[in-house]
C-alpha positions in Angstrom: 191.2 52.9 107.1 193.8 53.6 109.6 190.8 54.9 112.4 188.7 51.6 111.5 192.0 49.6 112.2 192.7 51.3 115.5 188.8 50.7 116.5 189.3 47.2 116.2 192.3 47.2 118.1 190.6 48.8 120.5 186.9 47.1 120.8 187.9 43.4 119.8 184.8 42.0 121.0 182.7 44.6 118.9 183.1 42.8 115.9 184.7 39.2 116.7 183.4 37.7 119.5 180.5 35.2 119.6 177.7 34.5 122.3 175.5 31.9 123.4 172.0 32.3 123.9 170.3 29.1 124.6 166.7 28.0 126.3 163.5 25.8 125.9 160.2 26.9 124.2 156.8 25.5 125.9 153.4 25.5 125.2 152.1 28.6 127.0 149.1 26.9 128.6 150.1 23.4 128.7 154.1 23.2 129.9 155.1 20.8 126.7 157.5 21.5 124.9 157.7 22.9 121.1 159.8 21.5 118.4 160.6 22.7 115.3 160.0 26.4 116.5 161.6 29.0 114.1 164.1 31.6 116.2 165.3 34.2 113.8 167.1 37.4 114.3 165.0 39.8 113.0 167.3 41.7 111.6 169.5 39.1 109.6 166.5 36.3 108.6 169.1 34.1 107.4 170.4 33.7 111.4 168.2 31.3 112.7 167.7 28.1 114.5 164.9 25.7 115.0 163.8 24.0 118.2 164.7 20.2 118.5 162.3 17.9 119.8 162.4 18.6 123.2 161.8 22.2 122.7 165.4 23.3 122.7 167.4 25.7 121.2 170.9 27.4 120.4 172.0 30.4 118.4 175.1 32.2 118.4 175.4 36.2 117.9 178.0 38.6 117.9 178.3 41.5 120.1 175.7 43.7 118.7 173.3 41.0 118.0 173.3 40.1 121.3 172.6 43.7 122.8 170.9 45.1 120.4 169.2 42.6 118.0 165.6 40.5 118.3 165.0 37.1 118.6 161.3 36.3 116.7 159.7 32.9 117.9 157.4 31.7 115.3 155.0 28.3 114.9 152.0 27.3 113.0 148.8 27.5 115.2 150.8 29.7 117.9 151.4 33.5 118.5 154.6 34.9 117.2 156.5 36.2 120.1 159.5 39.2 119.5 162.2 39.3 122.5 164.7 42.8 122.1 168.0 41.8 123.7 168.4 45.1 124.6 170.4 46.1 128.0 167.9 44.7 130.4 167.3 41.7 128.6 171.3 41.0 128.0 173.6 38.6 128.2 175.8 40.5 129.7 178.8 38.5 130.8 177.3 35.5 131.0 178.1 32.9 128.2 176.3 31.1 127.6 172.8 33.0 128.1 169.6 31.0 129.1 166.3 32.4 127.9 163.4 30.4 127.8 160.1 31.4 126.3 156.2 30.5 126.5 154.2 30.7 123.3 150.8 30.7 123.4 148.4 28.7 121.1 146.1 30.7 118.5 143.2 28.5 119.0 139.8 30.0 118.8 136.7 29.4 121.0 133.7 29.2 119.0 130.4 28.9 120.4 129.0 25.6 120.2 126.0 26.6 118.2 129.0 26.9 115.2 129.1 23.3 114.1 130.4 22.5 110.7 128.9 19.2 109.6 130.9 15.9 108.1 129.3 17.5 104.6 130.6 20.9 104.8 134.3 19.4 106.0 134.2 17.5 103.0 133.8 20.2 100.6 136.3 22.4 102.2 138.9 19.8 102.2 137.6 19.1 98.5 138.2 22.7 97.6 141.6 22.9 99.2 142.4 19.4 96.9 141.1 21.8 94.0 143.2 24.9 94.7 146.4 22.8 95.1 147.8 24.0 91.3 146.4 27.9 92.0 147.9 27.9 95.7 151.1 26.0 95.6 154.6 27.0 93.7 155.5 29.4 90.6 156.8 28.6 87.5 160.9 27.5 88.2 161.4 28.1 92.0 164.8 27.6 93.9 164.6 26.3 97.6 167.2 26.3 100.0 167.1 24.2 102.8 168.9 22.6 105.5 168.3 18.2 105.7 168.8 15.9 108.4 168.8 11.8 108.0 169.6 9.6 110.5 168.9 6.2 111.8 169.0 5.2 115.8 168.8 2.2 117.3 168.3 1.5 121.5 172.0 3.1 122.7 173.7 5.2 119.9 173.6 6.8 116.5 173.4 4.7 114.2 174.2 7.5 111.7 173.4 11.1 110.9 173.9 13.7 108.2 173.7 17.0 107.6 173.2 19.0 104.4 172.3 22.2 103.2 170.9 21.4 99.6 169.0 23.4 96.9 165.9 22.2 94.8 164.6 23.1 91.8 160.8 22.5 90.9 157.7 23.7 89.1 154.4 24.0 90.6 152.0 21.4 91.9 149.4 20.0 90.1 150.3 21.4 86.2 151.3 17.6 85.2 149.5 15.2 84.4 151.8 12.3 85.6 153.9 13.2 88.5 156.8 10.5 86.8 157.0 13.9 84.6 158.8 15.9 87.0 161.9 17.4 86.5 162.9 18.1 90.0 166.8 19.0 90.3 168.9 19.2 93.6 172.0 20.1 94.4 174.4 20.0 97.8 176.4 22.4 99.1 177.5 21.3 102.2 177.6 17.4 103.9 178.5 16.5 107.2 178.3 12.9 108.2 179.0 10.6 111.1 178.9 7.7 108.6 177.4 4.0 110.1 178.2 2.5 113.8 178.3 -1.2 114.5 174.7 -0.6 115.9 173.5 -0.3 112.5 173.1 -3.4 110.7 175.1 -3.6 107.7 172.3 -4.4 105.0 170.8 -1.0 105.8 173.4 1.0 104.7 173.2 0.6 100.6 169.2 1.6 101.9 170.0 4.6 104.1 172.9 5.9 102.6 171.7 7.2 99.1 171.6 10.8 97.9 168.4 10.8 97.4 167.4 10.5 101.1 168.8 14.1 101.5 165.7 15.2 99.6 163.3 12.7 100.0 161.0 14.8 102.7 160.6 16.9 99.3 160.6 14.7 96.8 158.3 11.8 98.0 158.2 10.8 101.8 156.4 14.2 103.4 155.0 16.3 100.9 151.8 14.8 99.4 150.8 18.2 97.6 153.5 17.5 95.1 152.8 14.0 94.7 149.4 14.1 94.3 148.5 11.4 97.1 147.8 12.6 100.9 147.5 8.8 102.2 143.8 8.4 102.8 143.0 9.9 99.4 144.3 10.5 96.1 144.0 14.4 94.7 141.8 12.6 91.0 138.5 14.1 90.6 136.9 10.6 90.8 138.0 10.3 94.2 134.9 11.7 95.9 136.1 10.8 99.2 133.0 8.9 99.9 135.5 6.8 102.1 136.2 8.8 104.3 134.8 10.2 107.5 135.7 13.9 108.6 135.6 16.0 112.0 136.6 19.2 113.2 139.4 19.4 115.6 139.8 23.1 116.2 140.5 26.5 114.4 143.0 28.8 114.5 143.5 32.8 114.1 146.2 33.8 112.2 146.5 37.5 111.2 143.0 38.0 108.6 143.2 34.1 108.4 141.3 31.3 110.3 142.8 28.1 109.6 140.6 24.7 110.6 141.9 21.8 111.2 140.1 19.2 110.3 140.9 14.8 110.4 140.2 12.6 108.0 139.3 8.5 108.6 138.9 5.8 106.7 134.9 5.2 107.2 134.1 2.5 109.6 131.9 0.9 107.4 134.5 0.4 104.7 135.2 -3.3 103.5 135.9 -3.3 100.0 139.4 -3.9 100.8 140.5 -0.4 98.3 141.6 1.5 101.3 143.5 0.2 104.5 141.1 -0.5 107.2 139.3 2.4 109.7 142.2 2.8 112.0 145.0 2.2 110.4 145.4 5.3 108.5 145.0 8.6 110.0 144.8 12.2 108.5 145.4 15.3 109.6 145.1 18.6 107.8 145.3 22.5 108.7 143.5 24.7 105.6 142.9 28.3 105.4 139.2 28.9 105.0 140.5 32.1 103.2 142.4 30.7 100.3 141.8 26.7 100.9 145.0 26.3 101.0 146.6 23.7 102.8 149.3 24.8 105.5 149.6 21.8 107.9 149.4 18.1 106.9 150.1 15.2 109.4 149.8 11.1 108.6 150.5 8.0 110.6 150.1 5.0 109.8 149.6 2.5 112.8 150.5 -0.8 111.1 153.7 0.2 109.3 154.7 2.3 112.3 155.2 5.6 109.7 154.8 9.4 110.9 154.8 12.2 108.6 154.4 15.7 108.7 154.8 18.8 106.6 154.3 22.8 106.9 153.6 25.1 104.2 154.0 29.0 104.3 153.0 31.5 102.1 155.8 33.8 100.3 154.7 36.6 97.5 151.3 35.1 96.8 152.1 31.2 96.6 152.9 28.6 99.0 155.8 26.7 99.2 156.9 24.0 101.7 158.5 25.2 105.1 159.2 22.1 106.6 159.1 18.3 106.0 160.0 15.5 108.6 159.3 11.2 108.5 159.9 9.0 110.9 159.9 5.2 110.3 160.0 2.3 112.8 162.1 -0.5 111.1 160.2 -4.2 111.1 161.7 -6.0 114.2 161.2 -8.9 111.6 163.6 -7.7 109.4 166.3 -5.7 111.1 166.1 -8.1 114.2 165.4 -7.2 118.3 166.3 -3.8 118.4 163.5 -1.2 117.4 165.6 1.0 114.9 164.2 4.0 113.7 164.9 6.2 110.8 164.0 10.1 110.6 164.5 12.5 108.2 163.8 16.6 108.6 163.7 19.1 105.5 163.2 22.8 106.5 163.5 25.3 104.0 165.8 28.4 104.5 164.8 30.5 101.5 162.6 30.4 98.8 164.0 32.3 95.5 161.3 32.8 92.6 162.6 35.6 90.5 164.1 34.3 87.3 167.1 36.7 87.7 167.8 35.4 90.8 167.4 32.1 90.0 170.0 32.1 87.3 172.6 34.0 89.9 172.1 31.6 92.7 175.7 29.3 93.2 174.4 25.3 93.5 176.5 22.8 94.3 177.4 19.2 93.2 174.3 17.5 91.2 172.8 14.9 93.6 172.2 11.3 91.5 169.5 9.7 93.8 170.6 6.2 93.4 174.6 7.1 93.9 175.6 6.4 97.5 176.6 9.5 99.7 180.2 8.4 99.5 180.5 9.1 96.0 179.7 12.6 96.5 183.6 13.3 97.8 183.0 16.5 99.4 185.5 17.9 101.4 184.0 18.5 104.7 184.5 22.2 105.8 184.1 22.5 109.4 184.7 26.7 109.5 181.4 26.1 107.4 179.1 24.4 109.9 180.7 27.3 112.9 177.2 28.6 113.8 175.2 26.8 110.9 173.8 24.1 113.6 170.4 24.6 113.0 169.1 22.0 115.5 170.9 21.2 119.1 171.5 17.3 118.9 169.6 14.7 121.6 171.3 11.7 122.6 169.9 8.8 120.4 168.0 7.3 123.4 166.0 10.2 124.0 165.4 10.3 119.6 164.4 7.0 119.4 162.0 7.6 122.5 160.9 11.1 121.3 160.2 9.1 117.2 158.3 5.8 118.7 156.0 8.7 120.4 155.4 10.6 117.1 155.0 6.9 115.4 152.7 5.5 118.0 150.8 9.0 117.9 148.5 9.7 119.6 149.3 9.0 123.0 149.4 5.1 122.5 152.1 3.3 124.1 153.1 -0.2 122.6 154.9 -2.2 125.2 157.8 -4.2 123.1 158.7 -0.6 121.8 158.7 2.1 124.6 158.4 0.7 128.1 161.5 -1.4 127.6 163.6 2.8 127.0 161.8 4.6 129.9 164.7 4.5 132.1 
């Protein structure tokens, strides 16, 4: 005891002190930035940050993190990269550090005589619909995640909150009416910036309930669970007859090739069932090994809705990685300024042994229609010390970055964007 006292007397830093390491991560072959890009420690998986949506990040390690751990870069469709931040790749006294990396994209070239037909995309996305209750979930799973809610307007933040939560759930597909579902959740941490006078005050009873925490799970991003993907329902009368299909690219990734393949509403369609060819659009990444689905991306042009949502494998099911919604508010209803509200769920762990399950601390019961005020959690800023898992943009830059996503892809509307280029 008395030599472990004296080595901390004498090597302070060893033990104590914290370091910076911040960057960008960029499309290898392109020069855009990533968002949402997973940087772990290797060596401590539950140190880890993810890119914002300009491709940036920030982690803090102690002094033999810095020199001696490894930062892991990891997205969907790109090639994991590993950087050792050993001696010639350290800090050294500089605080903080910058390191930028270049991933590069897993996309395979196949030869043009391989052409899957609007048939054969049909049944593969048909299978994947079929797979959903083998693939996804096992019987009473815990997730822990990290949430983010707020809503911007032209010049500030509106509001924003921060939570670490924890969900309970059961697989997908095993009811037979999603109303069923006994989904549980629980927060352990809140950190809020509460409303600004450039949120209109009829938004808040809206914006401001518990359930929003969750709602990337629960409802707004994660159609697997609910049973509806936007252009099609997961019933086995839907034959998808409405749809048209076409094959955007594949993907390599480890024994897996992932295609990723978009759905449309037909052209020809005029029954007035579905929304109109355009207005709906459908995205989907499946492995052709499993059919399961591991990307899923949705916008809706007329309601001005983006939503998006990852899925990872972990002991032999998938379970959700990450969740995110953006919504651009009627003018009509919340007056001139575009307002825009986005939410981001990404899971930190996924617990599915019952043991561990049962030992696993939750926090205060969320009621989904009770405001966040009534929670009365007594905000704990040594908490949050190194728990920032996203570096936060000035609201300008959001709302710029969401209208993007929204307008997606690459379509600029005029009385949204042009007028917040400078």
């Amino acid at each position: 005891m008395i030599r472990l006292i004296l080595l901390l007397a004498l090597f302070p830093g060893t033990c104590f002190s914290q370091y910076l390491i911040e960057g960008y991560v960029l499309d290898d072959q392109s020069g855009d930035p990533l968002p949402f890009v997973s940087v772990v420690l290797t060596t401590d998986q539950q140190k880890g940050v993810l890119t914002n949506e300009l491709g940036q990040y920030r982690i803090e390690l102690d002094s033999l993190q810095r020199r001696r751990g490894t930062l892991s870069f990891s997205l969907l469709s790109f090639a994991a990269k590993e950087i050792y931040l050993g001696d010639d790749n350290a800090p050294g006294g500089a605080d903080p550090f910058t390191l930028n990396v270049r991933l590069a994209s897993s996309f395979l070239e196949l030869p043009e005589i391989v052409v899957l037909s609007d048939l054969a995309l049909r049944g593969i996305v048909r299978r994947a619909v079929e797979r959903i209750p083998q693939n996804y979930g096992a019987d009473n799973y815990l997730l822990r995640a990290y949430s983010r809610a707020y809503a911007v307007n032209d010049a500030t933040f509106s509001s924003l909150s921060e939570a670490y939560v924890t969900v309970e759930d059961h697989p997908y597909g095993r009811r037979a009416d999603d109303k069923w579902r006994d989904t549980k959740a629980w927060i352990d941490q809140l950190r809020t910036s509460g409303g600004s006078p450039g949120q209109p005050a009829r938004l808040h009873p809206f914006f401001d309930r518990q359930s929003f925490l969750v709602a990337p799970y629960t409802w707004m991003s994660n159609p697997l669970r609910k049973g509806s993907i936007g252009t099609f329902s997961f019933k086995a009368k839907d034959d998808l007859s409405h749809l048209t299909f076409r094959r955007l690219g594949e993907y390599v990734s480890g024994p897996d090739t992932l295609v990723r393949i978009r759905c449309d509403i037909h052209p020809d369609l005029d029954d007035g069932a579905w929304p109109g060819p355009g207005d709906v659009v459908t995205e989907l990444l499946i492995n052709r090994t499993d059919f399961a689905i591991v990307e899923y991306r949705n916008w809706t042009r007329g309601k001005s809705i983006y939503k998006d949502a990852t899925y990872r494998k972990v002991r032999g099911n998938y379970y959700l990685e990450r969740a995110s919604f953006s919504w651009e508010m009627e003018s009509d209803f919340y007056g001139d300024i575009p307002h825009v509200y986005s939410t981001l769920f990404y899971v930190t762990d996924v617990i599915t042994d019952r043991k561990e399950i049962r030992k696993i601390k939750r926090g205060r019961r969320l009621v989904p229609s009770e405001q966040l005020t009534t929670l009365n959690l007594k905000h704990r800023p040594e908490y949050w010390r190194g728990e920032e898992r996203m570096v936060q943009l000035p609201a300008r830059d959001n709302l710029r970055i969401q209208l993007k996503k929204i307008l997606a892809p690459g379509v600029e509307r005029a009385d949204s964007l042009s007028k917040h280029k400078k």
